[in-house]
C-alpha positions as CSV (number, residue, x, y, z in Angstrom):
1,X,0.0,0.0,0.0
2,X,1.0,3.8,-1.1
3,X,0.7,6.1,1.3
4,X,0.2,10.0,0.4
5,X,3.7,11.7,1.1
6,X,3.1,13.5,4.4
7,X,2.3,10.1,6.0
8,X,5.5,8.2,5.0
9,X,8.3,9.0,6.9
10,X,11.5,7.1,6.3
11,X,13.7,6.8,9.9
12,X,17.2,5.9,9.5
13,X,19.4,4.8,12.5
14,X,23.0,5.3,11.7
15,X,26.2,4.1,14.2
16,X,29.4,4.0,13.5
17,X,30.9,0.7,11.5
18,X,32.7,-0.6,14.5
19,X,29.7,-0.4,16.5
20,X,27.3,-2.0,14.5
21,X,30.3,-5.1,13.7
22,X,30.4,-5.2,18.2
23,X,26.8,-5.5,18.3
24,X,26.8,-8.4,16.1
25,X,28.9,-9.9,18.1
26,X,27.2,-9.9,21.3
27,X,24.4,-11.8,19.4
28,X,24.3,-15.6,19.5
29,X,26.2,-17.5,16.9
30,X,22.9,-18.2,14.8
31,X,21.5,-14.2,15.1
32,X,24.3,-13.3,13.2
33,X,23.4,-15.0,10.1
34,X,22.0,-18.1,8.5
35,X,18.2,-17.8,8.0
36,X,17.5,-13.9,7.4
37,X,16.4,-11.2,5.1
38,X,19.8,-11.0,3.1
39,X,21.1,-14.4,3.2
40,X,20.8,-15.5,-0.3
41,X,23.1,-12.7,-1.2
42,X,25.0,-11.9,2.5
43,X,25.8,-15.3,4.6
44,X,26.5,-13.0,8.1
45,X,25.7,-9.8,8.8
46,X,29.0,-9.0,9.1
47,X,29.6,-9.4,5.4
48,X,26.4,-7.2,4.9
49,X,28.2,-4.5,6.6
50,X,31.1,-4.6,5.3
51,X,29.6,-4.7,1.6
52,X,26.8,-2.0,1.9
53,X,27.8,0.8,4.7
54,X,28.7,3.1,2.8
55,X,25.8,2.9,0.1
56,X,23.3,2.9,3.6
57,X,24.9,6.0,3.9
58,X,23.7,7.5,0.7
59,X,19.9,6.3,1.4
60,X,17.7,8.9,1.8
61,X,16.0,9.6,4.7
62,X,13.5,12.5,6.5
63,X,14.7,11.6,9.8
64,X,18.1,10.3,10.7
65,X,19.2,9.3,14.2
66,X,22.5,8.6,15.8
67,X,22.3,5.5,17.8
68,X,26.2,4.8,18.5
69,X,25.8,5.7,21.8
70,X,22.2,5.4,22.6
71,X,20.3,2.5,24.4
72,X,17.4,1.3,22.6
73,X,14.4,2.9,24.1
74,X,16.4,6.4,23.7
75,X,16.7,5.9,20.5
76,X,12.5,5.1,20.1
77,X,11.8,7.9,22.6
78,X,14.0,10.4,19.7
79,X,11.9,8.7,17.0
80,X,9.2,9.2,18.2
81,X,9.7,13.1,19.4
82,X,11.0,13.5,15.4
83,X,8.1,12.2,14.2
84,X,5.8,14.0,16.2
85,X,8.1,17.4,15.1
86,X,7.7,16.2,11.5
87,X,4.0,16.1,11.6
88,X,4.0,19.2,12.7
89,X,5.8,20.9,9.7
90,X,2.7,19.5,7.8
91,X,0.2,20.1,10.3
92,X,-2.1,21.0,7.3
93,X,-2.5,17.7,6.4
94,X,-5.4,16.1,8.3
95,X,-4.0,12.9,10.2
96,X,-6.3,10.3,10.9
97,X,-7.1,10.5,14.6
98,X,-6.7,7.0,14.9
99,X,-3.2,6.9,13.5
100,X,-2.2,9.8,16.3
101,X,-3.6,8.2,19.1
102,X,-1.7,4.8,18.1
103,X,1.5,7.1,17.6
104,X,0.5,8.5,21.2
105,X,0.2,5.1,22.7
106,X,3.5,4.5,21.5
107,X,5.1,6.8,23.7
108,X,3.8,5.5,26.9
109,X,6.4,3.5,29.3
């Protein structure tokens, strides 16, 4: 499904390449590869990173967050406070209440 411009927003979380290669290694042997998105073309995710960070780096993106040093609900909190500021710059458009409240919801610890 399509959705009209103002409603997609595409979040990127970015770290530094020695980051992202230590955080694959604190996952179990069979997290870091085998059966996953990539692997007919990547056998470990360490080979996807090593092949595609710097075209990641091109992707654009209307939000993009640092997460090298940032625990994982930081980083949603952020994502959340960016999306909510990028509604805003198109507060003209009419949101769907029921797509605010779920955003809303969301936020709650």
């Amino acid at each position: 499904m399509a959705l009209p411009f103002p409603q997609r927003v595409i979040v990127k979380l970015d770290a530094q390449r020695k980051v992202l290669y230590g955080r694959i290694r604190k996952k179990r042997r069979g997290e870091q590869g085998g059966e996953w998105t990539f692997s007919a073309d990547y056998p470990d995710k360490f080979e996807f990173v090593r092949k595609l960070y710097k075209e990641f780096k091109k992707v654009p993106s209307d939000i993009t967050i640092d997460t090298t040093r940032l625990e994982p609900q930081k980083v949603f909190q952020i994502a959340l406070k960016k999306i909510e500021n990028y509604k805003m710059m198109y507060s003209n458009y009419d949101w769907p209440k029921d797509e605010v409240l779920s955003i809303k919801k969301l936020a709650l610890p």
